[in-house]
mmCIF file as Biopython writes it, N, C-alpha, C and O atoms, coordinates in Angstrom:
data_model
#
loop_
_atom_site.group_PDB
_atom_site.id
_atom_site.type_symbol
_atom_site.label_atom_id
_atom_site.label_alt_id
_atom_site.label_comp_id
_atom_site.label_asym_id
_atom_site.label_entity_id
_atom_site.label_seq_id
_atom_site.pdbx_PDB_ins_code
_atom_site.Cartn_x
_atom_site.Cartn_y
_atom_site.Cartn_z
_atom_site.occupancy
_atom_site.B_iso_or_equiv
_atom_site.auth_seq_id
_atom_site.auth_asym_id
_atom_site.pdbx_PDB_model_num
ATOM 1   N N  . UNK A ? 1  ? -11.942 6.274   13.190  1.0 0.0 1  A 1 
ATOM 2   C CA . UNK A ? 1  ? -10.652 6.879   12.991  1.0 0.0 1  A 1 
ATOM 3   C C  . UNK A ? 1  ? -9.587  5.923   13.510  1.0 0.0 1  A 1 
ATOM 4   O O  . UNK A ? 1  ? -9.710  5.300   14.565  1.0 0.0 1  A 1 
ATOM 5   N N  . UNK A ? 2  ? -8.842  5.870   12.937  1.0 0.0 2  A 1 
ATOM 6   C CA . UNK A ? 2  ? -7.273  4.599   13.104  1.0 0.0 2  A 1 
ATOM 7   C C  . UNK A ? 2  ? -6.218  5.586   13.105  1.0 0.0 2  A 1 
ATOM 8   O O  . UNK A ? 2  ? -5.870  6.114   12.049  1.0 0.0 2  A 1 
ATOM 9   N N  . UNK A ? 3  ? -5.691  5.870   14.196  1.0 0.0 3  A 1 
ATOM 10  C CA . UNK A ? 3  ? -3.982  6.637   14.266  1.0 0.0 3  A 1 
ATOM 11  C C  . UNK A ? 3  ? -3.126  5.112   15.161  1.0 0.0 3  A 1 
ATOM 12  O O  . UNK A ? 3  ? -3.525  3.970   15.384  1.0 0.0 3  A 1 
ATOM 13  N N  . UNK A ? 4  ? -1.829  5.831   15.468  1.0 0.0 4  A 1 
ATOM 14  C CA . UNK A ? 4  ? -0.954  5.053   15.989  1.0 0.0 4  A 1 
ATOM 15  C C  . UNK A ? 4  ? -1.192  3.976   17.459  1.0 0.0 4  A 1 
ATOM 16  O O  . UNK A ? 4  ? -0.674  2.915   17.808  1.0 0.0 4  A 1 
ATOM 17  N N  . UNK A ? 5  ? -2.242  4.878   18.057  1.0 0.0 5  A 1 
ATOM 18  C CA . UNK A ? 5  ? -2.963  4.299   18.957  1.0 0.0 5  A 1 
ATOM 19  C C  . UNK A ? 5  ? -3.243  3.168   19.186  1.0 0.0 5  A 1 
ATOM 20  O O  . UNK A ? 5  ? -2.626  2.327   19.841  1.0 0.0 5  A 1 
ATOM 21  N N  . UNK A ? 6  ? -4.864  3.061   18.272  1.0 0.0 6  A 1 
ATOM 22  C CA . UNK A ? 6  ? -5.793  1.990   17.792  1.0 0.0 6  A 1 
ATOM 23  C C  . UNK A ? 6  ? -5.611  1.374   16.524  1.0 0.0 6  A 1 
ATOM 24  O O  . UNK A ? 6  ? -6.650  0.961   16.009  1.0 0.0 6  A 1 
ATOM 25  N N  . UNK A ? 7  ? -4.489  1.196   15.849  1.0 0.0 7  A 1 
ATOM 26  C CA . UNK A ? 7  ? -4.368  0.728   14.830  1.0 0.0 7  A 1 
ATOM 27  C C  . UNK A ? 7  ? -4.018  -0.816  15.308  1.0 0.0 7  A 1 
ATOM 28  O O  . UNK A ? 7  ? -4.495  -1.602  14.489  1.0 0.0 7  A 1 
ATOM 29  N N  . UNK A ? 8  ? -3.491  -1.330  16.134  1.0 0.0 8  A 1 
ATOM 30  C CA . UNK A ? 8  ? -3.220  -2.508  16.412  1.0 0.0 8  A 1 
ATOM 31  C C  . UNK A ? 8  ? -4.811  -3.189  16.943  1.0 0.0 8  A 1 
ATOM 32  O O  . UNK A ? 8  ? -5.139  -4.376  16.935  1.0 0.0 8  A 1 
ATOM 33  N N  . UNK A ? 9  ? -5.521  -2.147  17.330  1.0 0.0 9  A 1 
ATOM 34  C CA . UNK A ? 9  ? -6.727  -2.976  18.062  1.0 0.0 9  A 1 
ATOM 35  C C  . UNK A ? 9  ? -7.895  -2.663  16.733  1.0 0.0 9  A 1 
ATOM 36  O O  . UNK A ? 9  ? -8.958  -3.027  17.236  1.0 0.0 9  A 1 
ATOM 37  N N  . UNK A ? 10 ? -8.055  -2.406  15.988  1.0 0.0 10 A 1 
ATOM 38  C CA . UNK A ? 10 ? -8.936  -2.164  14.773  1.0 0.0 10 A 1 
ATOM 39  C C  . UNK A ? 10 ? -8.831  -3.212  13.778  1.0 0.0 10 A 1 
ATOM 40  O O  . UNK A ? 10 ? -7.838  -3.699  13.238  1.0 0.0 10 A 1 
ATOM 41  N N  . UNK A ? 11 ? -10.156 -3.472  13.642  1.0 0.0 11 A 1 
ATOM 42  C CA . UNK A ? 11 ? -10.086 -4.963  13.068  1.0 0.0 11 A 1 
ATOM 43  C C  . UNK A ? 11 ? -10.403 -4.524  10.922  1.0 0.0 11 A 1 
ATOM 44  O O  . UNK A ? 11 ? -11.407 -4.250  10.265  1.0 0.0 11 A 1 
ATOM 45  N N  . UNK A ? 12 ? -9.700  -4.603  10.762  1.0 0.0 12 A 1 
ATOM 46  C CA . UNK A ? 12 ? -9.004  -3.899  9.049   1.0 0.0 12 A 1 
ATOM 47  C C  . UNK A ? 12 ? -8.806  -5.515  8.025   1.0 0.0 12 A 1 
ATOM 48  O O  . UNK A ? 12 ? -8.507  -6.604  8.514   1.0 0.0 12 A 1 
ATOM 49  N N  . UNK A ? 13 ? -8.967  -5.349  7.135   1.0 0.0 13 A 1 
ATOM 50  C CA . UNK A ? 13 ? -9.515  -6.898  6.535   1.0 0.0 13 A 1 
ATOM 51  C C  . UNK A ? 13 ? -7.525  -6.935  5.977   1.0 0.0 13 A 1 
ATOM 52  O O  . UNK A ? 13 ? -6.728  -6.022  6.195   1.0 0.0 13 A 1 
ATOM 53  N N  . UNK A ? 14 ? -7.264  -8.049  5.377   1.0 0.0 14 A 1 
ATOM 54  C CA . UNK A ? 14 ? -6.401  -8.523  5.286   1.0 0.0 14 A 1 
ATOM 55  C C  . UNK A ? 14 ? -5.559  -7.404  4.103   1.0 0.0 14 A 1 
ATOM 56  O O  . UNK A ? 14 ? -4.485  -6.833  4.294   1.0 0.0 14 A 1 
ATOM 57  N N  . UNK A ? 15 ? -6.166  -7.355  3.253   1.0 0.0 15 A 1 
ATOM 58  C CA . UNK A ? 15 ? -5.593  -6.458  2.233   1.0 0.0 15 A 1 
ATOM 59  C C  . UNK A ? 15 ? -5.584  -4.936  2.244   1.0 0.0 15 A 1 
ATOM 60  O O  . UNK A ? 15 ? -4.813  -4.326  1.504   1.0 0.0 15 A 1 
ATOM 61  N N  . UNK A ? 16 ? -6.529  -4.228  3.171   1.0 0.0 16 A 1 
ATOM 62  C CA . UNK A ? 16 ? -6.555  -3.234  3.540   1.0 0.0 16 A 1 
ATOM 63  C C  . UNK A ? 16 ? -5.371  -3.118  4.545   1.0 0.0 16 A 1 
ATOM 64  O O  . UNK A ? 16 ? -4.714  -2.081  4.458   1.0 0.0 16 A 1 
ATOM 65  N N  . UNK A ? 17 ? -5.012  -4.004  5.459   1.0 0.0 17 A 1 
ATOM 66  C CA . UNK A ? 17 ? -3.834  -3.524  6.567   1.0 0.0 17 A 1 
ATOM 67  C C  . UNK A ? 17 ? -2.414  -4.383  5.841   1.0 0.0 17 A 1 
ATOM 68  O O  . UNK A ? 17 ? -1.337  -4.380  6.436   1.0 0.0 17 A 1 
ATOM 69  N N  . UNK A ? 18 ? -2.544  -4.895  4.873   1.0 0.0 18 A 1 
ATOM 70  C CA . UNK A ? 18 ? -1.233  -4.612  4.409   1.0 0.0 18 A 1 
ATOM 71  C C  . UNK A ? 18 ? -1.414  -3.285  3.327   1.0 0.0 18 A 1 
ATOM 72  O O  . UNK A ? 18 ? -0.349  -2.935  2.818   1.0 0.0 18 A 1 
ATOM 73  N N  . UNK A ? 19 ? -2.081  -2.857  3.101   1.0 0.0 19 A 1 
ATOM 74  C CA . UNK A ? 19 ? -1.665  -1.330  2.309   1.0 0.0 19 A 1 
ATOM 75  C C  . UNK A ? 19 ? -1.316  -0.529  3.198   1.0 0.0 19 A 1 
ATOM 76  O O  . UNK A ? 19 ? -0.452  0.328   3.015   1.0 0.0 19 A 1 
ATOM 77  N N  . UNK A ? 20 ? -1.952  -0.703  4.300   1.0 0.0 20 A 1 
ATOM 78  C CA . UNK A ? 20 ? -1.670  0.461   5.348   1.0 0.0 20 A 1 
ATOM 79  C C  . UNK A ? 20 ? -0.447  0.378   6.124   1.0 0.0 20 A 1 
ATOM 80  O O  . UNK A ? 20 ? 0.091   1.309   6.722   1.0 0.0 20 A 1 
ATOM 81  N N  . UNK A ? 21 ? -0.061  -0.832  6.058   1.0 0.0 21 A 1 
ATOM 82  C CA . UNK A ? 21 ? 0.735   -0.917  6.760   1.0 0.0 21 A 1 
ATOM 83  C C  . UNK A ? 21 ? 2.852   -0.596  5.985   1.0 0.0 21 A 1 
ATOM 84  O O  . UNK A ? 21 ? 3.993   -0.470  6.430   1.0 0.0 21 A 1 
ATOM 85  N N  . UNK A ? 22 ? 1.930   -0.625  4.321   1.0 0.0 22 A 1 
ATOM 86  C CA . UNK A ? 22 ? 3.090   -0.661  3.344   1.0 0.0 22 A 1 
ATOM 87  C C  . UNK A ? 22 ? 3.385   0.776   3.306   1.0 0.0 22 A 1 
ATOM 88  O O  . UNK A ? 22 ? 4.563   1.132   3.307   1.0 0.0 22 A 1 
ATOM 89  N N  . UNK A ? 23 ? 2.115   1.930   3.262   1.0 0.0 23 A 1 
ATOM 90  C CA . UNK A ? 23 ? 2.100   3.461   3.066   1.0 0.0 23 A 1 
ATOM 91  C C  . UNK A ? 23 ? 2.568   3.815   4.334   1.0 0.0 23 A 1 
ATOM 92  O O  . UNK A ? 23 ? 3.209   4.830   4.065   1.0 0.0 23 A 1 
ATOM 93  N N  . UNK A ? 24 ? 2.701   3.596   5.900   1.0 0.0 24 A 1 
ATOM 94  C CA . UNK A ? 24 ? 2.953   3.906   6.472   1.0 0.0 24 A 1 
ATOM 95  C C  . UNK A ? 24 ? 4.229   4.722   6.682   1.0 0.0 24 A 1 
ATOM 96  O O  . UNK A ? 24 ? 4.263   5.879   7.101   1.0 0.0 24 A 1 
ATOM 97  N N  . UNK A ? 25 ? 5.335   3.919   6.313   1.0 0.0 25 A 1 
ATOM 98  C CA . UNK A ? 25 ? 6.446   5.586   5.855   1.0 0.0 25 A 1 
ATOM 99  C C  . UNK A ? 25 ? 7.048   5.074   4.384   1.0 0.0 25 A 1 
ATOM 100 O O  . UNK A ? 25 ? 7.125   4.055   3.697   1.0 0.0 25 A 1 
ATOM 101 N N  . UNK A ? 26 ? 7.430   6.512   4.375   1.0 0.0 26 A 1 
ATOM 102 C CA . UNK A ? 26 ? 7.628   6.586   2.652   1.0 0.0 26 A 1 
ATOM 103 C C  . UNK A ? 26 ? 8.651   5.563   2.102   1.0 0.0 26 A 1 
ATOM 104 O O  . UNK A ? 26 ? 9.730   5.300   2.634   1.0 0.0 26 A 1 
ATOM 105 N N  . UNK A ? 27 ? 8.205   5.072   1.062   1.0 0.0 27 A 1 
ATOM 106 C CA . UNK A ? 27 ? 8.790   4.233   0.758   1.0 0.0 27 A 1 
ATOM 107 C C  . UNK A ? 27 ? 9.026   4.444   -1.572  1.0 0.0 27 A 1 
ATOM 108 O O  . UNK A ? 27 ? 8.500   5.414   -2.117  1.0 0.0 27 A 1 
ATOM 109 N N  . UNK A ? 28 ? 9.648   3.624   -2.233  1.0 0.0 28 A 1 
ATOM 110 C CA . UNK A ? 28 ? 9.561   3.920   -3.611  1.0 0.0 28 A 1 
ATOM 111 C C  . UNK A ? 28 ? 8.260   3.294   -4.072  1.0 0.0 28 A 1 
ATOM 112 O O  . UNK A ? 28 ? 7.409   2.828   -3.314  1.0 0.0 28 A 1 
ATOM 113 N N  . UNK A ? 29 ? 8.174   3.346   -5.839  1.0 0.0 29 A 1 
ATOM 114 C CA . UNK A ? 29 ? 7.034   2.759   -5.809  1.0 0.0 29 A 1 
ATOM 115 C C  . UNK A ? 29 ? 7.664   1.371   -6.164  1.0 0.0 29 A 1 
ATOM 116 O O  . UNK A ? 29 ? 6.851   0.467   -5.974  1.0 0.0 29 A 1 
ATOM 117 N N  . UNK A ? 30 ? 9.271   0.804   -6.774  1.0 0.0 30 A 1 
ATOM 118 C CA . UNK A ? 30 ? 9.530   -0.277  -6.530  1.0 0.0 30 A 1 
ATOM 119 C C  . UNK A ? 30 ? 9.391   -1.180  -4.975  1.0 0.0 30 A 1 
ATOM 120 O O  . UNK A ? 30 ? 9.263   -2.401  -5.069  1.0 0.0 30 A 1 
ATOM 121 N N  . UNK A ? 31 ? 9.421   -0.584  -3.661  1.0 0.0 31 A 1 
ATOM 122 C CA . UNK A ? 31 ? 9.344   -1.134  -3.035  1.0 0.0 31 A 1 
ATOM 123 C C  . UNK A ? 31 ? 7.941   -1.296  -2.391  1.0 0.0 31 A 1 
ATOM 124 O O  . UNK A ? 31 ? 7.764   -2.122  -1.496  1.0 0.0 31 A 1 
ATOM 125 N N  . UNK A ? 32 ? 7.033   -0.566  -2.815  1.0 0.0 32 A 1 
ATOM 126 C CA . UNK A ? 32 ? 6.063   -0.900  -2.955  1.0 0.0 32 A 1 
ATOM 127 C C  . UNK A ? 32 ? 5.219   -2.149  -3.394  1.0 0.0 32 A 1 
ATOM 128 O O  . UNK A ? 32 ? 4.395   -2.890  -2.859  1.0 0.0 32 A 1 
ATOM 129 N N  . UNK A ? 33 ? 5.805   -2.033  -4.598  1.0 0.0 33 A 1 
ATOM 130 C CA . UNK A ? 33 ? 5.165   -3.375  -5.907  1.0 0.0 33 A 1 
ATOM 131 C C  . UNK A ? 33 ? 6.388   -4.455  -5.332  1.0 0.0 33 A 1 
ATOM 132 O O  . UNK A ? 33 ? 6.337   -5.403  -6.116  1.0 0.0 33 A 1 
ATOM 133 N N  . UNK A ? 34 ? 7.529   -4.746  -4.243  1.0 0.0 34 A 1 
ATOM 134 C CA . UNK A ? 34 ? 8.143   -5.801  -4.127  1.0 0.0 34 A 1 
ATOM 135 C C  . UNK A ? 34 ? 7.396   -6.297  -2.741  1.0 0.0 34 A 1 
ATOM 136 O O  . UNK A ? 34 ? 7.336   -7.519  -2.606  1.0 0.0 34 A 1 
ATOM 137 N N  . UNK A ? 35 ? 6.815   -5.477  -1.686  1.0 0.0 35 A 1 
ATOM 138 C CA . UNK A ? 35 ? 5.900   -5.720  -0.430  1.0 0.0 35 A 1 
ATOM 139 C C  . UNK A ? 35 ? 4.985   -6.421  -0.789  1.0 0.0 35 A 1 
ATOM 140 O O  . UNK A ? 35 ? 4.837   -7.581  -0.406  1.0 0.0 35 A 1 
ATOM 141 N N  . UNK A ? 36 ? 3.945   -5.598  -1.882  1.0 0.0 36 A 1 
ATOM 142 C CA . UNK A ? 36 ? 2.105   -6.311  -2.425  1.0 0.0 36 A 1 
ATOM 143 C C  . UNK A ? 36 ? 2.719   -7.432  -2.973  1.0 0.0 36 A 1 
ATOM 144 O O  . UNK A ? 36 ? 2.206   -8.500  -2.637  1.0 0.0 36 A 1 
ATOM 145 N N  . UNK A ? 37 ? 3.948   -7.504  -3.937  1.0 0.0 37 A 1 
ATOM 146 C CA . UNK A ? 37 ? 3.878   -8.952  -4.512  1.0 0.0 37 A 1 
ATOM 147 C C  . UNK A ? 37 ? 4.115   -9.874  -3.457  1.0 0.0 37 A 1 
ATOM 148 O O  . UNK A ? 37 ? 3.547   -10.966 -3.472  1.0 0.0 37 A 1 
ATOM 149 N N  . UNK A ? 38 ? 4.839   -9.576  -2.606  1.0 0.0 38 A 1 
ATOM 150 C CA . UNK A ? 38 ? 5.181   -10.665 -1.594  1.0 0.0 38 A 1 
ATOM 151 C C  . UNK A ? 38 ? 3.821   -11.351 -0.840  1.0 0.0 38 A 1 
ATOM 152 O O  . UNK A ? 38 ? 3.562   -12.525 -0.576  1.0 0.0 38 A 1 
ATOM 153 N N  . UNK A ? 39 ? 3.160   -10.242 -0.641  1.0 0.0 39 A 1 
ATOM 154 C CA . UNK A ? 39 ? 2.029   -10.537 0.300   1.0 0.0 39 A 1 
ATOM 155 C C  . UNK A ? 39 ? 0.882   -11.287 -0.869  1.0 0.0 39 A 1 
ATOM 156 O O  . UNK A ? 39 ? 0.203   -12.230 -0.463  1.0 0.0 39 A 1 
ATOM 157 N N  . UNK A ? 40 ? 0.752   -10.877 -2.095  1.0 0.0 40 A 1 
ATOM 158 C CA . UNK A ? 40 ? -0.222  -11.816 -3.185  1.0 0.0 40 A 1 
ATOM 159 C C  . UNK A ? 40 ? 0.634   -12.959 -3.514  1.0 0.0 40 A 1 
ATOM 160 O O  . UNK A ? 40 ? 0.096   -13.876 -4.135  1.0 0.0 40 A 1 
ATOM 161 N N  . UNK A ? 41 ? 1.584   -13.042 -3.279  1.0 0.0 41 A 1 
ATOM 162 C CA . UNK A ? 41 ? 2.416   -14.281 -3.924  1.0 0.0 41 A 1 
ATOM 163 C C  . UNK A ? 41 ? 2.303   -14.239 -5.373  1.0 0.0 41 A 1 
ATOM 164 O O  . UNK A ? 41 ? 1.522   -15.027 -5.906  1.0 0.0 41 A 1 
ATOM 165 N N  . UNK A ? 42 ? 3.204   -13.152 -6.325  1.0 0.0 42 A 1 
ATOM 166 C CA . UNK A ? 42 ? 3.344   -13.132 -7.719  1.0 0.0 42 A 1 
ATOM 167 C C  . UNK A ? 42 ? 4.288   -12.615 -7.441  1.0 0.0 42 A 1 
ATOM 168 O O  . UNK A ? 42 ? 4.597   -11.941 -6.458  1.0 0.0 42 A 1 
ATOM 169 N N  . UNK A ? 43 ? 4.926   -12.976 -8.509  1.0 0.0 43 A 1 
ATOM 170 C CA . UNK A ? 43 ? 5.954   -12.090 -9.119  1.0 0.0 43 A 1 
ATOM 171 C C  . UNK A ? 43 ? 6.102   -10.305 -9.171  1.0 0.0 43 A 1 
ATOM 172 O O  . UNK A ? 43 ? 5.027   -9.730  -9.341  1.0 0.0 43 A 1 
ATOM 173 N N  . UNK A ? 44 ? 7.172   -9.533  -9.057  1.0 0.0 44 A 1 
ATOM 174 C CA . UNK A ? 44 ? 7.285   -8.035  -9.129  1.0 0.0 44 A 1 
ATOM 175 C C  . UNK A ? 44 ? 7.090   -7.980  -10.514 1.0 0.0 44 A 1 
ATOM 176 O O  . UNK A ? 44 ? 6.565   -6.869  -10.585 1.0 0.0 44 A 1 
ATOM 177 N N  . UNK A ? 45 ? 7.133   -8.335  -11.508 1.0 0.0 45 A 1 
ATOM 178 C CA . UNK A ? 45 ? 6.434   -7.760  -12.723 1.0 0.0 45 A 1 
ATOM 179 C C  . UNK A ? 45 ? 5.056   -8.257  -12.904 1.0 0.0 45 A 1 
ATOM 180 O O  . UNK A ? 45 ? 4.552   -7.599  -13.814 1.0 0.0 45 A 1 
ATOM 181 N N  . UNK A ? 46 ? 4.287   -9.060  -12.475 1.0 0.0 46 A 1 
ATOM 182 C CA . UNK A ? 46 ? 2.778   -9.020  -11.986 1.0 0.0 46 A 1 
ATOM 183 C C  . UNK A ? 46 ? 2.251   -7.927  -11.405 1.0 0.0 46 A 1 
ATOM 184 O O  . UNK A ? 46 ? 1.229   -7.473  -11.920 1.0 0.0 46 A 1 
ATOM 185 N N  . UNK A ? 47 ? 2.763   -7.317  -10.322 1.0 0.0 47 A 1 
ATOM 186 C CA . UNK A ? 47 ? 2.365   -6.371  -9.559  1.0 0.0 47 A 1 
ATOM 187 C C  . UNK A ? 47 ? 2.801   -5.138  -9.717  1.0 0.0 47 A 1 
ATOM 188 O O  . UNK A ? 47 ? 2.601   -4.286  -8.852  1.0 0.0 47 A 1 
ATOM 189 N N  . UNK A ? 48 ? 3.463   -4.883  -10.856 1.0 0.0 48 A 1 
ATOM 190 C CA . UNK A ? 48 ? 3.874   -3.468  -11.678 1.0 0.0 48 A 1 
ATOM 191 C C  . UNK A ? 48 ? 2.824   -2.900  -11.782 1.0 0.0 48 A 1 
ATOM 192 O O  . UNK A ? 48 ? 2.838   -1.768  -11.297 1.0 0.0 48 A 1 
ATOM 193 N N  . UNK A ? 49 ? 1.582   -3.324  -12.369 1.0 0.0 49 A 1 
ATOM 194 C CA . UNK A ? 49 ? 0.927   -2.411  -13.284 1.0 0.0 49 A 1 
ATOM 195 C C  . UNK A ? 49 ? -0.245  -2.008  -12.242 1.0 0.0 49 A 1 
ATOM 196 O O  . UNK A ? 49 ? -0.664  -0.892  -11.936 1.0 0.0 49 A 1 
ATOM 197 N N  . UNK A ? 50 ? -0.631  -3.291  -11.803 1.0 0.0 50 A 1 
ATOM 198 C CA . UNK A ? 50 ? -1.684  -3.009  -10.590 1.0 0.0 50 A 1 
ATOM 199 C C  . UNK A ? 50 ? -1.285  -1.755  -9.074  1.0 0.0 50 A 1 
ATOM 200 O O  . UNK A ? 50 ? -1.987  -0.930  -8.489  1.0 0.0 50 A 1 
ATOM 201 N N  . UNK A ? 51 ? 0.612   -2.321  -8.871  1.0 0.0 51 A 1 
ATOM 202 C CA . UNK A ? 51 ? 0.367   -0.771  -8.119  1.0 0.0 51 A 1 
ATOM 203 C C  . UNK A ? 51 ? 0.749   0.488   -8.665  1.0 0.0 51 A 1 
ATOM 204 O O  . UNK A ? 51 ? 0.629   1.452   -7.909  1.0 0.0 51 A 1 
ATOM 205 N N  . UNK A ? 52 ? 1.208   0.700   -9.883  1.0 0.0 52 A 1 
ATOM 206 C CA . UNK A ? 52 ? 0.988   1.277   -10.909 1.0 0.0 52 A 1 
ATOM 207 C C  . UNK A ? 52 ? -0.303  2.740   -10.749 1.0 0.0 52 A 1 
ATOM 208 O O  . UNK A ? 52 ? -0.329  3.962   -10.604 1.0 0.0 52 A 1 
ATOM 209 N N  . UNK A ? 53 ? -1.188  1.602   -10.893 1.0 0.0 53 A 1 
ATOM 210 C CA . UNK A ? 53 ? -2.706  1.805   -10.867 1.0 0.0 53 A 1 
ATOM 211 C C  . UNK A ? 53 ? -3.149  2.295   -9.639  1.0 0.0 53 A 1 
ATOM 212 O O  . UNK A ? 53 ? -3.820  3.322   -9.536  1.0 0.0 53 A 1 
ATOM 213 N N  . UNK A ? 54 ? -2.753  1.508   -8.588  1.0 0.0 54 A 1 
ATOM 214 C CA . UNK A ? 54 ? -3.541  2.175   -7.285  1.0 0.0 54 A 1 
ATOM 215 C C  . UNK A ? 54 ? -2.690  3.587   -6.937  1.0 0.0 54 A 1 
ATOM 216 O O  . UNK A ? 54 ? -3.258  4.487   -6.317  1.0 0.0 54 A 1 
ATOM 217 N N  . UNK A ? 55 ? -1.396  3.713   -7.343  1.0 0.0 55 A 1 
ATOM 218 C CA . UNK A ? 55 ? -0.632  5.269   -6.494  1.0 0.0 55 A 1 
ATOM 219 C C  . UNK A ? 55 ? -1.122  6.090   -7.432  1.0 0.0 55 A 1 
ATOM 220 O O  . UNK A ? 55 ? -0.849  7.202   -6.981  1.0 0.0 55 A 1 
ATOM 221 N N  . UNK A ? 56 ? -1.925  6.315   -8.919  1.0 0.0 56 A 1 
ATOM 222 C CA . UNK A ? 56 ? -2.192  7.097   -9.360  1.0 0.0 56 A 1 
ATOM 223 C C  . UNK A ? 56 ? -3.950  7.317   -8.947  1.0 0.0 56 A 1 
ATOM 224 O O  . UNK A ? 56 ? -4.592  8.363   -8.851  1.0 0.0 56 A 1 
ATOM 225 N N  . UNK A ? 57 ? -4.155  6.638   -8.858  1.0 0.0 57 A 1 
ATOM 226 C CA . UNK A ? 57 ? -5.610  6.720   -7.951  1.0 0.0 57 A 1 
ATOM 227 C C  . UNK A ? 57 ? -5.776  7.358   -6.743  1.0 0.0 57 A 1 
ATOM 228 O O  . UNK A ? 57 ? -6.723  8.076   -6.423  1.0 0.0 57 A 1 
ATOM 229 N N  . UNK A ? 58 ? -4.630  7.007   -5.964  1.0 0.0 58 A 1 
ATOM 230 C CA . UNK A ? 58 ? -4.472  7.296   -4.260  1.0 0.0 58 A 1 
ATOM 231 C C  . UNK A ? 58 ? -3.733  9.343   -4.450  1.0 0.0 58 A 1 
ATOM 232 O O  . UNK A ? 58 ? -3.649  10.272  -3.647  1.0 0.0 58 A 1 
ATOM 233 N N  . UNK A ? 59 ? -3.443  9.214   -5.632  1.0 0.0 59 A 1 
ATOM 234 C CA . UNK A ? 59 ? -2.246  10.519  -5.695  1.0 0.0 59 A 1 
ATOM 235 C C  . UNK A ? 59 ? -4.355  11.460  -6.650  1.0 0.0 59 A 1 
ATOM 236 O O  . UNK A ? 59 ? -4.970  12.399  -6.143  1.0 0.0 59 A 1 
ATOM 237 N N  . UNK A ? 60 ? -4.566  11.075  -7.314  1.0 0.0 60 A 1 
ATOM 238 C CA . UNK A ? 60 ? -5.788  11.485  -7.659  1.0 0.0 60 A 1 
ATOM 239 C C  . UNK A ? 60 ? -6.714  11.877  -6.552  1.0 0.0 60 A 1 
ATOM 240 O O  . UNK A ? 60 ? -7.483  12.837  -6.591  1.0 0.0 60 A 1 
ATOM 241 N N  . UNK A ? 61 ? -6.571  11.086  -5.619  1.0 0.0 61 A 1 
ATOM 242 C CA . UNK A ? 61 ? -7.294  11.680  -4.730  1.0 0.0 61 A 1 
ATOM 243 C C  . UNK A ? 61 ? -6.686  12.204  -3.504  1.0 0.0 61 A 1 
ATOM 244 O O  . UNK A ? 61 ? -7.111  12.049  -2.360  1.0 0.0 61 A 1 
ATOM 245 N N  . UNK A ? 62 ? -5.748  12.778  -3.839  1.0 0.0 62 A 1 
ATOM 246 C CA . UNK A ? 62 ? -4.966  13.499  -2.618  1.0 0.0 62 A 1 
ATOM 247 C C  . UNK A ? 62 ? -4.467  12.972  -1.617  1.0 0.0 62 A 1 
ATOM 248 O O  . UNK A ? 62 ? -3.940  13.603  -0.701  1.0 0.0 62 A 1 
ATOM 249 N N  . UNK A ? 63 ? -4.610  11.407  -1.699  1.0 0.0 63 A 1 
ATOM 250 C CA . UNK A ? 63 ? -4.569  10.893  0.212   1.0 0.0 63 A 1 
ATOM 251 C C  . UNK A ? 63 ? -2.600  10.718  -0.406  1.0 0.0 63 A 1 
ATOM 252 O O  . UNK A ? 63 ? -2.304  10.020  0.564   1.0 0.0 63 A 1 
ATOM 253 N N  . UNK A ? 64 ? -1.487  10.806  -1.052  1.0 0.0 64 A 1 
ATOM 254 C CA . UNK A ? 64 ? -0.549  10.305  -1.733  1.0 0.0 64 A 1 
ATOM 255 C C  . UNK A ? 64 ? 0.044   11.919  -2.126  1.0 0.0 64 A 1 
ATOM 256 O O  . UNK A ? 64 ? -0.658  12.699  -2.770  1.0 0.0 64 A 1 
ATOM 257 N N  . UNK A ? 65 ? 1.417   12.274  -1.643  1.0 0.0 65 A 1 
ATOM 258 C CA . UNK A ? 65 ? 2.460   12.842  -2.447  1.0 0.0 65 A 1 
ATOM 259 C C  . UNK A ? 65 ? 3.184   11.756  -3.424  1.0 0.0 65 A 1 
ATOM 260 O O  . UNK A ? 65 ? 3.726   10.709  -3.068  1.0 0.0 65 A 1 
ATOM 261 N N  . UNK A ? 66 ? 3.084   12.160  -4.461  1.0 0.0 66 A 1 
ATOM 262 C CA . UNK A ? 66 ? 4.374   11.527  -5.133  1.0 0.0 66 A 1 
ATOM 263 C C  . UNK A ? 66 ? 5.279   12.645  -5.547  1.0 0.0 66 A 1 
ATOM 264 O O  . UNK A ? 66 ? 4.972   13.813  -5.787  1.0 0.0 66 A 1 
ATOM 265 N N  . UNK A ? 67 ? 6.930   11.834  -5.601  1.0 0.0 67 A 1 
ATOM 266 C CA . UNK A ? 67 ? 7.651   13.017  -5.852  1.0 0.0 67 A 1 
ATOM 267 C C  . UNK A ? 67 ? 8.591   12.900  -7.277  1.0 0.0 67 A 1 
ATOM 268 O O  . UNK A ? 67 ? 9.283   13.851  -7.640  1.0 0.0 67 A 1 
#
């Protein structure tokens, strides 16, 4: 389990703790897809479709309000 605690001491692979660290407070899904692109190094219309893809996945499985 990772809360506010142990999240700094939990060893989380590179792409997993920047998601976590992007969902952490609410944010759009443009600023979303402008964070992941930064961190993959592409372009924001590269990373449209892919986070696109993951908030309807993440909202599919309940862990995600979208509004």
């Amino acid at each position: 389990m990772i809360d506010d605690t142990t999240f700094t001491a939990a060893r989380v692979n590179r792409a997993a703790r920047i998601l976590l660290e992007a969902l952490r407070e609410p944010c759009t899904e443009q600023d979303l897809v402008t964070t992941l692109a930064t961190a993959a190094h592409c372009s924001p219309a590269e990373a449209t479709a892919p986070v696109a893809r993951l908030l309807a996945d993440l909202t599919a499985y309940g862990w995600i309000e979208r509004s």
